[in-house]
SENU-722488 format. One record per residue (C-alpha): x, y, z; residue number from 1. Coordinates in pm, whole numbers, always signed. Example, Ala and Ser with C-alpha at 12.3 -4.5 7.8 and 13.67 -1.06 7.14 Angstrom:
<atoms>
+1230;-450;+780;1 $
+1367;-106;+714;2 $
</atoms>
This chain:
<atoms>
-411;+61;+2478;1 $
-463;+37;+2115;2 $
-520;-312;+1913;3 $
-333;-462;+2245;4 $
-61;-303;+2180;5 $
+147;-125;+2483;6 $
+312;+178;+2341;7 $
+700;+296;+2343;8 $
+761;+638;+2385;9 $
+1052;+630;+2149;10 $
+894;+664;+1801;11 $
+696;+933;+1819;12 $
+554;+1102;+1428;13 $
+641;+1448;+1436;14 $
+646;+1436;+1035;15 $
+396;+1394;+797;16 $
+509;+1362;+409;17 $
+262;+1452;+111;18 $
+264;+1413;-283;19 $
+64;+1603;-481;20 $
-7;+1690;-886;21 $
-246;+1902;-1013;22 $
-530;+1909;-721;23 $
-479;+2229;-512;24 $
-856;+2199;-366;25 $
-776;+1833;-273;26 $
-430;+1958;-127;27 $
-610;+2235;+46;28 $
-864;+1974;+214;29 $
-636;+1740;+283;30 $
-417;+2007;+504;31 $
-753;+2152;+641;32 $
-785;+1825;+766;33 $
-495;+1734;+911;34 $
-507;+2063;+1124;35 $
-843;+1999;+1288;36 $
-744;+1685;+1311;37 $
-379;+1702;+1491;38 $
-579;+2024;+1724;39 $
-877;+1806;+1838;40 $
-601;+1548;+2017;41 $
-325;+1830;+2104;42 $
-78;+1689;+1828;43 $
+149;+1908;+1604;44 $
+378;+1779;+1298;45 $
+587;+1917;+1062;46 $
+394;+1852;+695;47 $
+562;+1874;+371;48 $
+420;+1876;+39;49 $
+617;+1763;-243;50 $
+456;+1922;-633;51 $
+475;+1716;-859;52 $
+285;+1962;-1058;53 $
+483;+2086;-1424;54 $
+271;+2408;-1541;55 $
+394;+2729;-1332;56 $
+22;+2799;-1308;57 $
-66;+2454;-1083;58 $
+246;+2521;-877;59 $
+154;+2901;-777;60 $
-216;+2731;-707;61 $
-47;+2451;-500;62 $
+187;+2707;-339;63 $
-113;+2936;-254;64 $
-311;+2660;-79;65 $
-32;+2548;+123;66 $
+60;+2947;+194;67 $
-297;+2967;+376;68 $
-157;+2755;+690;69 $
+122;+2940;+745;70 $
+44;+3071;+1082;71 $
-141;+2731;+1184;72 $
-74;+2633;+1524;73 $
-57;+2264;+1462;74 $
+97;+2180;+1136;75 $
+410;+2367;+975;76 $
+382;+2272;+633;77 $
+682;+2329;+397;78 $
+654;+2359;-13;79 $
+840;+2192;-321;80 $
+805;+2187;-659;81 $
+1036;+2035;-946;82 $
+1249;+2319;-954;83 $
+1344;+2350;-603;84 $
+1389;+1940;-635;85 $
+1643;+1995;-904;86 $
+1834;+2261;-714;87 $
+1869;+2008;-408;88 $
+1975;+1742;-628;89 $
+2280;+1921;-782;90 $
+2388;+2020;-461;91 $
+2349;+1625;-336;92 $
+2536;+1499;-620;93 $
+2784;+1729;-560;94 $
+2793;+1659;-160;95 $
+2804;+1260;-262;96 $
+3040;+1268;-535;97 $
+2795;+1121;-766;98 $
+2625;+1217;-1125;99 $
+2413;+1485;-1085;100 $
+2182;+1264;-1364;101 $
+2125;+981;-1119;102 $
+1990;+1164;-782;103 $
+1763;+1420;-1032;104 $
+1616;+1083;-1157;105 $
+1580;+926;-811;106 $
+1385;+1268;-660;107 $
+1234;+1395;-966;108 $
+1201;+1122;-1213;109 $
+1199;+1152;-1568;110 $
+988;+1400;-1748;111 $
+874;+1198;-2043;112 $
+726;+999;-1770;113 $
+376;+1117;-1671;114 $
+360;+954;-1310;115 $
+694;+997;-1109;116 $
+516;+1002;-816;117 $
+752;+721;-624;118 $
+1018;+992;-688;119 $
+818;+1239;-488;120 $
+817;+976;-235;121 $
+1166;+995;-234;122 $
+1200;+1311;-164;123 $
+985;+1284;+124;124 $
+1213;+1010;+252;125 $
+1470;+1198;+220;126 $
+1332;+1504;+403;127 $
+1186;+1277;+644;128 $
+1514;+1081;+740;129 $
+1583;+1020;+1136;130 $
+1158;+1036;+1175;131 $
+892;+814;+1237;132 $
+685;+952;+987;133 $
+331;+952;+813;134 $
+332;+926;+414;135 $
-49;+1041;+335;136 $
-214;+1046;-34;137 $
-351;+1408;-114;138 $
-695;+1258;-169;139 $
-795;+1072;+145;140 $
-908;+1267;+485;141 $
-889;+1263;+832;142 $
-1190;+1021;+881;143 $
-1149;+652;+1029;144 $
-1381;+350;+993;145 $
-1393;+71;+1198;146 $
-1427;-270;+1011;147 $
-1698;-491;+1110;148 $
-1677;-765;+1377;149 $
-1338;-582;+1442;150 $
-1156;-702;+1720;151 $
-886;-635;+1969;152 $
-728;-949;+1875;153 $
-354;-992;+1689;154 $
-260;-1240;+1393;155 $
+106;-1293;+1330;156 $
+169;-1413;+978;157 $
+3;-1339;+604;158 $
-246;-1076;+627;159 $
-601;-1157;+574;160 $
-783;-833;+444;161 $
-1224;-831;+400;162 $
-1376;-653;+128;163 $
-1753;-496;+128;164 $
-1905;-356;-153;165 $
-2185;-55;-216;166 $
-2406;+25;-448;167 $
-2321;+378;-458;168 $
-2038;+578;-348;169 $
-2224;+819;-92;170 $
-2296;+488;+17;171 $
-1947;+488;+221;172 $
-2104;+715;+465;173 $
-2304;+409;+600;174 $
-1925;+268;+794;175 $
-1867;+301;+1140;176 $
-1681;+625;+1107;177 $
-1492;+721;+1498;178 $
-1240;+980;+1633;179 $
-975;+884;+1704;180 $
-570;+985;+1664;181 $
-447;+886;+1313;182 $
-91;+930;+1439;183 $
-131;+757;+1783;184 $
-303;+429;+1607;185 $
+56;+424;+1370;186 $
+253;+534;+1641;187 $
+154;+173;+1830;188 $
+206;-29;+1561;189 $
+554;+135;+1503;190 $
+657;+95;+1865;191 $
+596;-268;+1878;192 $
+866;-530;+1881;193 $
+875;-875;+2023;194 $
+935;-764;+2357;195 $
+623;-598;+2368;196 $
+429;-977;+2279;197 $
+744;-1163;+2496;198 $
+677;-940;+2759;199 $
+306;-1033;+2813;200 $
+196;-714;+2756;201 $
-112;-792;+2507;202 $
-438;-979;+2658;203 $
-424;-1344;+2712;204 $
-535;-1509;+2455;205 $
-563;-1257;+2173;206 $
-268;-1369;+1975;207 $
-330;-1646;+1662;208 $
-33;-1777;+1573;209 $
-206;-1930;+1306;210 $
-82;-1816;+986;211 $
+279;-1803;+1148;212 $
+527;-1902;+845;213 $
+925;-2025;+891;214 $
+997;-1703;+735;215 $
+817;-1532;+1022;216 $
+980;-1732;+1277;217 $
+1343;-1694;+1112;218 $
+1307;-1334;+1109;219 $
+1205;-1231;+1487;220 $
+1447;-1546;+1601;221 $
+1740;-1241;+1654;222 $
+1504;-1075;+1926;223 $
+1548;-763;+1775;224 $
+1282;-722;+1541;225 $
+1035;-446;+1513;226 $
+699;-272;+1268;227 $
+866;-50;+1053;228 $
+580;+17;+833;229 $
+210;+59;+965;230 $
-110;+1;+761;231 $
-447;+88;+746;232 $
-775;-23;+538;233 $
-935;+209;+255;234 $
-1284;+341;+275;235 $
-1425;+461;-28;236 $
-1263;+478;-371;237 $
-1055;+81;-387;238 $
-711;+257;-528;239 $
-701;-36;-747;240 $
-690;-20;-1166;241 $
-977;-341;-1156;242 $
-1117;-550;-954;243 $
-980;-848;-1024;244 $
-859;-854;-646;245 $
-1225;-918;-529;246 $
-1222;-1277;-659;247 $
-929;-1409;-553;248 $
-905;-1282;-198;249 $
-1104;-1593;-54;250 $
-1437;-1720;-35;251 $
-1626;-1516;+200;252 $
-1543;-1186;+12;253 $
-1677;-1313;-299;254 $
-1980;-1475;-127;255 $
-2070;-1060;-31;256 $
-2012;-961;-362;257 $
-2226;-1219;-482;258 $
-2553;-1133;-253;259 $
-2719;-1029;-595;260 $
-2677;-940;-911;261 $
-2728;-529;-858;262 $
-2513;-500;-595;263 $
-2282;-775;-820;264 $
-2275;-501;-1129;265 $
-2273;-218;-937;266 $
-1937;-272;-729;267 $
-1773;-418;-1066;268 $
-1817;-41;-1163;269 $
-1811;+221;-913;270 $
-1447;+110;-717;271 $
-1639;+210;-381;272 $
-1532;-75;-108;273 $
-1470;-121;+256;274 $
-1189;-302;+324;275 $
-927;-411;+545;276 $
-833;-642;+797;277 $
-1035;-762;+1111;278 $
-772;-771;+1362;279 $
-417;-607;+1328;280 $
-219;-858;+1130;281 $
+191;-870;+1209;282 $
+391;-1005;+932;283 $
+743;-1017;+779;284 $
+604;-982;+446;285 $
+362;-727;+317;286 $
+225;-489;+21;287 $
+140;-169;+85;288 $
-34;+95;-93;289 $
+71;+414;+91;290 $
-209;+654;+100;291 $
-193;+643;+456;292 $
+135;+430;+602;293 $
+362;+507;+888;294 $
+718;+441;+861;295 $
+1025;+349;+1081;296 $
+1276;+613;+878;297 $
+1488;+638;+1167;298 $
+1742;+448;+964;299 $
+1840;+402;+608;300 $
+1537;+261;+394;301 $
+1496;+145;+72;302 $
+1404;+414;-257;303 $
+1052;+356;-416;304 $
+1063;+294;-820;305 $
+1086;+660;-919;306 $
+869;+655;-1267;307 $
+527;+423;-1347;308 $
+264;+300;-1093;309 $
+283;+17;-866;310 $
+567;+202;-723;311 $
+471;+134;-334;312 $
+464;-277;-430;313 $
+778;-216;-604;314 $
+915;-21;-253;315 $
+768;-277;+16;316 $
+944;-576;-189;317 $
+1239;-434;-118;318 $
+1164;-373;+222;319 $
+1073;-708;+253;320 $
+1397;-840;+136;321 $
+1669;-556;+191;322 $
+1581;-500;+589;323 $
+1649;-791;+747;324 $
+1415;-797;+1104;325 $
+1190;-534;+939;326 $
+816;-637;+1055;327 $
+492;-510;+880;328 $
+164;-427;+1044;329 $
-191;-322;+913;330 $
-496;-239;+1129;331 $
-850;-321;+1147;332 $
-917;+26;+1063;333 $
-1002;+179;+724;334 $
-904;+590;+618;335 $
-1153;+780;+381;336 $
-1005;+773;+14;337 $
-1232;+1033;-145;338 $
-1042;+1139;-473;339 $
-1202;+1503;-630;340 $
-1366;+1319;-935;341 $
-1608;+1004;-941;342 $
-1375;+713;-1106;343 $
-1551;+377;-1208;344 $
-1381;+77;-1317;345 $
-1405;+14;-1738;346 $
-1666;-204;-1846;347 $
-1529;-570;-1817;348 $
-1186;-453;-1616;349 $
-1146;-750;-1425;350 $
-1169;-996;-1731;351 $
-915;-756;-1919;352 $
-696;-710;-1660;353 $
-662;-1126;-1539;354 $
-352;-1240;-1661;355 $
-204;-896;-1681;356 $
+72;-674;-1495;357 $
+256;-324;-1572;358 $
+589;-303;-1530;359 $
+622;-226;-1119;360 $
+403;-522;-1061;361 $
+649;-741;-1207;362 $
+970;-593;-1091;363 $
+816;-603;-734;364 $
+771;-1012;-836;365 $
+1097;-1034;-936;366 $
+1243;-853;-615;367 $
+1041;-1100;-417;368 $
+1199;-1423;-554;369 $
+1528;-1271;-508;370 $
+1741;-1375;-210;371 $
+2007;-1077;-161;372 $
+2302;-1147;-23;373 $
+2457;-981;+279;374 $
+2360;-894;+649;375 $
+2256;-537;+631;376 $
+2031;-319;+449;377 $
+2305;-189;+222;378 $
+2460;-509;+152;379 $
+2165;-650;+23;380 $
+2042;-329;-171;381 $
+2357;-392;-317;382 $
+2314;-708;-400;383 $
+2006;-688;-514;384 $
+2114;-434;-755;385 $
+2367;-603;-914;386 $
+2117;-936;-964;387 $
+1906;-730;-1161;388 $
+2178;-544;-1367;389 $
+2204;-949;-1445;390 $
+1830;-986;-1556;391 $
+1818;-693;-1776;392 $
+2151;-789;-1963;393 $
+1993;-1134;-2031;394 $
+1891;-1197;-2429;395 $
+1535;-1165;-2505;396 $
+1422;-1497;-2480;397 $
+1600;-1582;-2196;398 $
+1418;-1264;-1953;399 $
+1127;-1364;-2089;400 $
+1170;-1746;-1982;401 $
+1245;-1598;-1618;402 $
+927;-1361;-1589;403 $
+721;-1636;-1650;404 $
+893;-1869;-1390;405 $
+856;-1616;-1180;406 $
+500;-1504;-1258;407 $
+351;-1813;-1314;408 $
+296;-1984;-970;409 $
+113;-1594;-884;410 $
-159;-1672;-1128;411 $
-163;-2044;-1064;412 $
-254;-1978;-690;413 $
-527;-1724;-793;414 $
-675;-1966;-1041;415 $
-640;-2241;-781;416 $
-809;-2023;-504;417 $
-1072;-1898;-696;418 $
-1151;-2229;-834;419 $
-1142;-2370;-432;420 $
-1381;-2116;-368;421 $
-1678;-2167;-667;422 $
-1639;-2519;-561;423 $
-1723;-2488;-160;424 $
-2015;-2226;-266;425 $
-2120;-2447;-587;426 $
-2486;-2458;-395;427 $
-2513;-2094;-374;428 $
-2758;-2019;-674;429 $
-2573;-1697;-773;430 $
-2234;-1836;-754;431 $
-2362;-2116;-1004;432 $
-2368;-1776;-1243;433 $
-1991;-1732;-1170;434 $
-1804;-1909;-1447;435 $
-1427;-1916;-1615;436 $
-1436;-1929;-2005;437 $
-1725;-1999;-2175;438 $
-1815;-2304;-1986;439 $
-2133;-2359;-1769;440 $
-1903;-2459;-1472;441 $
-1605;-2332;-1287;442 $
-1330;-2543;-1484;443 $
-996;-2409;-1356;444 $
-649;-2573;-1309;445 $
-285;-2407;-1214;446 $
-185;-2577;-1556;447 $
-449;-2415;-1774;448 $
-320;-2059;-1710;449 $
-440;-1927;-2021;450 $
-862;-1936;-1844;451 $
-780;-1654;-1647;452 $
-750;-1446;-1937;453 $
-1106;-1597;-2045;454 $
-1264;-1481;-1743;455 $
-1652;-1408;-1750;456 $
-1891;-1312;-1533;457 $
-2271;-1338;-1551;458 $
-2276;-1565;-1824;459 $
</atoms>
C-alpha cells in the first residue's frame, strides 16, 4: 500500500525513456543510478537514451558512457543520436505515406533551433509505445524526499503544491531523503482508476473531495477513467526560469519565504526549493514538468511541441483536452534535481519575468481554452489541429486580440491571489515590506494588469 492506493498488476514500467545534450558525466550518473537503484528492489527496465547532442565528439562521449552498462544486469540501455533519428524517420515516412520533412521535424526538430528537446521526447514515445513507462531528466537521481506533514491522505481536484526555500543549495541535503521504489510509487498511481476509490479500497476517511470541480465529475462520470500520467515533487534546483511562481501559489508559501529577509534574498537567487504536494492530488487537469513522470503509453498519446521550452506544458494541455477520461496524479514525494553546474536566478527575475510568457507557455494557454471536437483522442487531435491552423491564419491584430482574451484572466487571478494574500498577512511585519509598484501598500486589481509588470520587492 502506497499513498492508499491498492495496486493493479496490469501496468507494470518495464521502460524508462531519457533525453540528453551535451552532459555525458550527468548521463553517466544518472544511469549509475538507476542501476543501483532498480538492483536494491529486484527491478529491471529497458532504458533508452535519446542524444540530442550535434558535435560527433559529445555523441562518441555520450555513446561511451552509455557503452559502460552494457553487461548490467538490471538496465539494458539502448543509444540514439540525430543521425540514427533521421534514418528512422525516412523509413517512417515512407511506412506512413507521409513527407519525410514532417516526421524528421516531429523526432528531431529543427536545427536552427537550439532546444528540440520535446522532439527527443518524441522519440521516446515512440520507442516507448504499448509501455507504461518512466520519462526521467538526465540531471536528477535516484534519491526521494518526503514532504513535510506528508500524509497518506488523497485530494481529488486542482493540485495544491508547497514550496520551501534554503539558503544554500547543499542545504537540500537537510529533506527527509527515504528508499524506496521510484517505479513502484508511479506504478500505483498509474494503476488507479475509479474502481480502485468505488471499490473501498483506500482508508476511510482519507479522501477530500474538496477541490472536486464539474469538470472532474464529468470526466470519471463514464466509469472508465484512469492516471495516465504520474507526478512527483522536485528537490533541489526549482526547474523554473524565475520565481515568480513563489508568490502566487497561496499564502502560506509566501509566508515561508517571507520568515526574513536573508533567507527572502537568498531563495530569490539560488533556485534551490522543496516542493510538492502534501497528499497525492487526483485531477483531470494538470501541468507537468517531466523530469521524473510516469506515463500510460499503452495507447496513442499526444506529441510534445518539438522545438522551444515549455514543451511538457505545451504536451499535458493536450493531454488534458485530446484524452477524454485521462486522469492526472502527483505525489507527496519530491526526486533530487541536481543539474552539473550551480544555476541562480538573474538579479530581479521575478519582476522581469511578471507579465511575461515564451511561446510554449502561450500555445499551452491557447490549447487549454480550446474545446476539441470529437469522442476520441484522434478526433480531437484533429480538431484541435485544424482550430489552430485557424488562429495562425488570423491578421495581426486580430491573434493578438485573442492572446490577450485568452491570457488575461491568467494574470488577473495571480494579481488577485497575490493581492488576497498581502491582505490576510498585512500584520506580518515583513510582509508589510512586500509591495506592487512603487506604492507603500499592496494596491492590486484584475483590471490594473499592467502592476504586475511593476512588481518590487523589498522596497
Amino acid at each position: 500500500m502506497v499513498n492508499g492506493f491498492s495496486a493493479h498488476p496490469d501496468k507494470s514500467i518495464d521502460f524508462i525513456g531519457i533525453p540528453t545534450r551535451n552532459r555525458p558525466e550527468v548521463l553517466h550518473r544518472i544511469l549509475s543510478e538507476l542501476s543501483r537503484h532498480l538492483q536494491t528492489f529486484s527491478r529491471k527496465s529497458e532504458v533508452v537514451v535519446i542524444d540530442d547532442s550535434e558535435s560527433p565528439s559529445m555523441q562518441a562521449q555520450n555513446f561511451q558512457a552509455v557503452s559502460q552498462f552494457a553487461a548490467d544486469p538490471s538496465i539494458r540501455v539502448k543509444y540514439a543520436n540525430v543521425e540514427l533519428r533521421k534514418r528512422f524517420a525516412a523509413r517512417l515516412a515512407a511506412a506512413l505515406g507521409v513527407e519525410e520533412e514532417i516526421v524528421s521535424f516531429a523526432i528531431i526538430g529543427d536545427g536552427g533551433v537550439s532546444v528540440c528537446t520535446g522532439a527527443s521526447r518524441n522519440s521516446i514515445q515512440l520507442e516507448g509505445e504499448g509501455h507504461a513507462m518512466l520519462c526521467m531528466d538526465d540531471d536528477v537521481q535516484c534519491r526521494l524526499a518526503v514532504l513535510p506533514e506528508a500524509t497518506e491522505a488523497i485530494a481529488l481536484g486542482t493540485r495544491s503544491d508547497s514550496f520551501w526555500f534554503f539558503r544554500k543549495p547543499e542545504d537540500v541535503e537537510n529533506c527527509r531523503f527515504v528508499e524506496e521504489d521510484l517505479l513502484l510509487l508511479h506504478e500505483k498511481l498509474l494503476n488507479t482508476n475509479r474502481a480502485v476509490i468505488d471499490q473501498g479500497t483506500l482508508p476511510e476517511g482519507n479522501i477530500s473531495l474538496s477541490f472536486v470541480t464539474d469538470g472532474f465529475l464529468k470526466r470519471i462520470s463514464g466509469g472508465n477513467s484512469s492516471v495516465i500520467m504520474s507526478l512527483m515533487g522536485v528537490a533541489g534546483d526549482v526547474a523554473l526560469n524565475n520565481p515568480l511562481a513563489y508568490f502566487v501559489e497561496g499564502r502560506e508559501n509566501l509566508q515561508r519565504l517571507t520568515e526574513d529577509e536573508g533567507l527572502y534574498r537568498a531563495a530569490l537567487r539560488n533556485r534551490t526549493v522543496l516542493r510538492g504536494p502534501r497528499s497525492t492530488f487526483i485531477s483531470d487537469r494538470m501541468g507537468c514538468m517531466s523530469y521524473c513522470m510516469g506515463v500510460d503509453n499503452t495507447e496513442m498519446l499526444p506529441p510534445f511541441s518539438p522545438i522551444g521550452r515549455a514543451q511538457e506544458f505545451v504536451w499535458s494541455s493536450l493531454v488534458n483536452n485530446c484524452v477524454p477520461n485521462g486522469l492526472f496524479g502527483i505525489m507527496p514525494r519530491a526526486i533530487l534535481h541536481r543539474p552539473a553546474g550551480i544555476r541562480e536566478f538573474e538579479e530581479d527575475a521575478a519582476v522581469l519575468g511578471a507579465g511575461k510568457f515564451n511561446s510554449g507557455e502561450i500555445l499551452s494557454f491557447i490549447i487549454l481554452a480550446e474545446r476539441p471536437r470529437g469522442g476520441t483522442r484522434a478526433e480531437r487531435l484533429r480538431s484541435l489541429s485544424v482550430r489552430l491552423r485557424e488562429l495562425s491564419e488570423l491578421p495581426d491584430t486580430s491573434l493578438r486580440e485573442y492572446l490577450w482574451l485568452v491570457v488575461r484572466p491568467i494574470l488577473s487571478w495571480w494579481i488577485y491571489r497575490l493581492d488576497a494574500d498581502l491582505q490576510l498577512a498585512s500584520g506580518n511585519q515583513i510582509f508589510g515590506r512586500v509591495t506592487f509598484g512603487a506604492s507603500n501598500k499592496p494596491v492590486c486589481t484584475p483590471s490594473k494588469i499592467a502592476i504586475i509588470q511593476r512588481l518590487t520587492i523589498w522596497n
